[in-house]
N, C-alpha and C positions, 0 to 999 in steps of 0.2 A: 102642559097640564099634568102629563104621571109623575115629570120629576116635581113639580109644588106639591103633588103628593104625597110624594114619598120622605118629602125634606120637610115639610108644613102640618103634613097629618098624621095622624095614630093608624097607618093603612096596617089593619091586622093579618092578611095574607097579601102583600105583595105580588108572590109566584103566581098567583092565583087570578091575580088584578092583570097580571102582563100576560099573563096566557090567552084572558078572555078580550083583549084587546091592543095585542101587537101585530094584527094586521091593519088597525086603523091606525097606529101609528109607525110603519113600511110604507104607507100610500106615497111619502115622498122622495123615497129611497130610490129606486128604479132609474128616474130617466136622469139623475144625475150622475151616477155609473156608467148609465147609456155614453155619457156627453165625453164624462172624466177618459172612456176607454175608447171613445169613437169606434162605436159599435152602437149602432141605432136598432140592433136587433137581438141585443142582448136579455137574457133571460136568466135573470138570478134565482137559484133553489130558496125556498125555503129555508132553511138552514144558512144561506147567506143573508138573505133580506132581514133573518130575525137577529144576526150577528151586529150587519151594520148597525140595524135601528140599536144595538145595545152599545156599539161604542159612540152614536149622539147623543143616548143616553146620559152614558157616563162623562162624557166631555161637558154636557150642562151642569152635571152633577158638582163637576171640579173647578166649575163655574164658582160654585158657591164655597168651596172648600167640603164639598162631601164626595161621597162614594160609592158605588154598585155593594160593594165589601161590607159596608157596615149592614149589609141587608142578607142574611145567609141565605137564604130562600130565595133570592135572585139570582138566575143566572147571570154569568160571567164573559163579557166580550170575548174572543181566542184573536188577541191582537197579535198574536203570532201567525196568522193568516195574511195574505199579501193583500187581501180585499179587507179587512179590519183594519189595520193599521196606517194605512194611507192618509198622509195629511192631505183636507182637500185644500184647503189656504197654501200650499206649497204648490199644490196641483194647478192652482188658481194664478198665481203667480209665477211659473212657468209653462203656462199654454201661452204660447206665444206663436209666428211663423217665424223662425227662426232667417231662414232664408231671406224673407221680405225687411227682415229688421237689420241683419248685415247688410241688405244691400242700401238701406237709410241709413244706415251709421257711416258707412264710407263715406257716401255722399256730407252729411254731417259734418264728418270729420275734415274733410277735403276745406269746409268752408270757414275754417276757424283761421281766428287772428291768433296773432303771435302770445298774446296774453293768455288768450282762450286755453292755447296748444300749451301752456305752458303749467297753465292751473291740471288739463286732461291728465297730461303725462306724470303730474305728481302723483295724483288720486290713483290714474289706471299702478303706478306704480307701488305703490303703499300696497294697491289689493292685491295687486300678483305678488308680493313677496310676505303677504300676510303679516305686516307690519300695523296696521292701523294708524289711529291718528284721525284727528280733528280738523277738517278746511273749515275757514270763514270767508266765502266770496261774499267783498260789498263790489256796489255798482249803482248807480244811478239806474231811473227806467227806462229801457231802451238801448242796455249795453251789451247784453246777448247772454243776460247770464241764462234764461231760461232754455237758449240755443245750447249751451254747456251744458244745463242740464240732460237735455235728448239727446245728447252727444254719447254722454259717460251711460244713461242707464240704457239705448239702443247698444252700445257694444257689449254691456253684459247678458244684458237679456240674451242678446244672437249667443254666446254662449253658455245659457241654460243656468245665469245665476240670480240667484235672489235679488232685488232690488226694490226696496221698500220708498217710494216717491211720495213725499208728504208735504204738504203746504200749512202754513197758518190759517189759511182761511178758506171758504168753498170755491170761491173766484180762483183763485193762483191755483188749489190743485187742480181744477178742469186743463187748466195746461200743460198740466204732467203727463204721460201717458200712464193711464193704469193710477194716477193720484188720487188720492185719499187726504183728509185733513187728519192731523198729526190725532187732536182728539179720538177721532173717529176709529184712527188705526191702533194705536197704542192706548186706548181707552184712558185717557189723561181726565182726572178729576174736573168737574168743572169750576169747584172751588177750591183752588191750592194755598197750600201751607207750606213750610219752609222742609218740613219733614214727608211729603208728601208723595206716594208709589201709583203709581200705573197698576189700573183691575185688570193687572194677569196672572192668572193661578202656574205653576209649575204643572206639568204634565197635559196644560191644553194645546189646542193644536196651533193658538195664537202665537204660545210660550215658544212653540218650536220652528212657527216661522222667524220670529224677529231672532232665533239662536241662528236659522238658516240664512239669515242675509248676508248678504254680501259687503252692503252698503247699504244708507238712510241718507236721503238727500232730504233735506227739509228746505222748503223755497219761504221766502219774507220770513224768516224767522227771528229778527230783533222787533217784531210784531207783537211776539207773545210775551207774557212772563217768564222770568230766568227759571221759577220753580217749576216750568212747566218740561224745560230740559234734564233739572235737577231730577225730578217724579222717575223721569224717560230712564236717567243714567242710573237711578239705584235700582230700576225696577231690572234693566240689562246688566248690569252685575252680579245680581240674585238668582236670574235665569240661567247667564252662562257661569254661577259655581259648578263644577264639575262632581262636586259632590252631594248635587241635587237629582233632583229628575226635571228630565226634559225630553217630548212627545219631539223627534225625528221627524 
C-alpha cells in the first residue's frame, strides 16, 4: 500500500508518511532474517529493520520502473550493508541440504541408462566449462526424462548453484524439486506477441536470480507457445547486457 502511494498519489510529505508508519510496515521483516540466517534468536536494530523494510520497498518500486530517488525526502536503502543487499530469491534458491542432495545425486546418477549418461555428461559439461548452449530432450512418457532432470539439478544444487526448474504447467512442475511454472517464474505474459518480454525490471532481485543461474530446465516445453521462449530469451539477453544493472 505506501508504494501505490507513492507511485499513484500526490503524497505531499513522503518522509513524513514513512516515519509515522514504518514500524507497520517491518512487522514482516524479522522472522525472515530469523529463517535466511538460522538464528531463531535474532534480533535486528532498529536501524536494520528500517533498512531492510527500504530495500522491499524500493524493489517494488522497480517493479514498476520507479524509484526511492525520485523522492528526495526519502530515505535511501545502504545496500552496501550485508543485511540490505542480500538477494532472498538467491537465498531461497540455495537453502538446500547440501549433504542429503549429494548423497541423492549419486544414487541418481548410478541409475542412469546409457542415453541418460550421455545427455548428463553433455549439459554437466557445457556448465563446467561455461560454454552454454541449448539441449532439446524429446522422449515419450515414461522414458526417464524427468529422472534426468533430478539427476542434473541434485548435482548442482549439492554444489551451491543456481538452478531454475520450470515446467509448462502446474502438474509437471510439482515434479521438479523446487519447480515453479515457467509463467510463474519468469513472469511470462499471459497474452503473447511475437515481440513480446518477460515483467523483469533490471535491478530486481528476480533480474539477478535468473543472471545467477546456472541452468533452466523447462520440462514439457513443446507445450507452450514459441513466443513464450522468445519473451524468455530477449527478456535474458537484456538482463545479462553487461552494460546494465543487475541486483547480485
Amino acid at each position: 500500500m505506501f508504494v501505490i502511494m507513492l507511485i499513484f498519489c500526490e503524497v505531499t510529505n513522503p518522509k513524513k508518511l514513512w516515519e509515522k508508519n514504518w514500524s507497520l510496515l517491518a512487522e514482516g521483516i524479522q522472522h525472515p532474517e530469523r529463517k535466511r540466517r538460522h538464528n531463531l534468536h535474532l534480533e535486528l536494530t532498529e536501524a536494520q529493520l528500517k533498512n531492510l523494510t527500504l530495500v522491499d520497498i524500493e524493489e517494488l518500486m522497480k517493479r514498476s520502473g520507479r524509484t526511492l530517488a525520485e523522492f528526495p525526502s526519502m530515505p535511501i536503502p545502504e545496500k552496501e550493508k550485508e543485511y540490505a543487499y542480500k538477494n532472498k530469491l538467491i537465498d531461497e534458491e540455495l537453502d538446500y541440504d547440501k549433504e542429503k542432495l549429494r548423497t541423492q545425486h549419486i544414487s541418481l546418477k548410478n541409475g542412469l541408462n546409457s542415453v541418460q549418461r550421455e545427455i548428463f555428461d553433455a549439459v554437466s559439461q557445457s556448465i563446467e566449462q561455461g560454454n552454454g548452449g541449448l539441449f532439446f530432450v524429446h522422449g515419450s512418457g515414461g522414458t526417464g526424462k524427468t529422472y534426468l532432470w533430478n539427476t542434473i539439478i541434485t548435482g548442482l544444487r549439492a554444489k551451491s548453484k543456481v538452478v531454475l526448474a520450470v515446467a509448462s504447467s502446474g502438474i509437471a512442475s510439482l515434479l521438479l524439486p523446487g519447480g515453479r511454472t515457467a509463467h510463474s517464474r519468469f513472469k511470462i505474459p499471459i497474452t503473447l506477441e511475437d515481440n513480446s518480454t518477460c515483467d523483469v525490471s533490471h535491478g530486481t532481485q528476480l533480474a539477478g536470480l535468473i543472471c545467477k543461474a546456472k541452468i533452466i530446465i523447462w520440462d514439457e516445453a513443446p507445450m507452450i507457445h514459441r513466443h513464450a521462449f522468445e519473451a524468455l530469451e530477449r527478456t535474458v539477453r537484456d538482463l545479462m547486457n553487461p552494460s546494465k544493472d543487475k541486483t547480485k
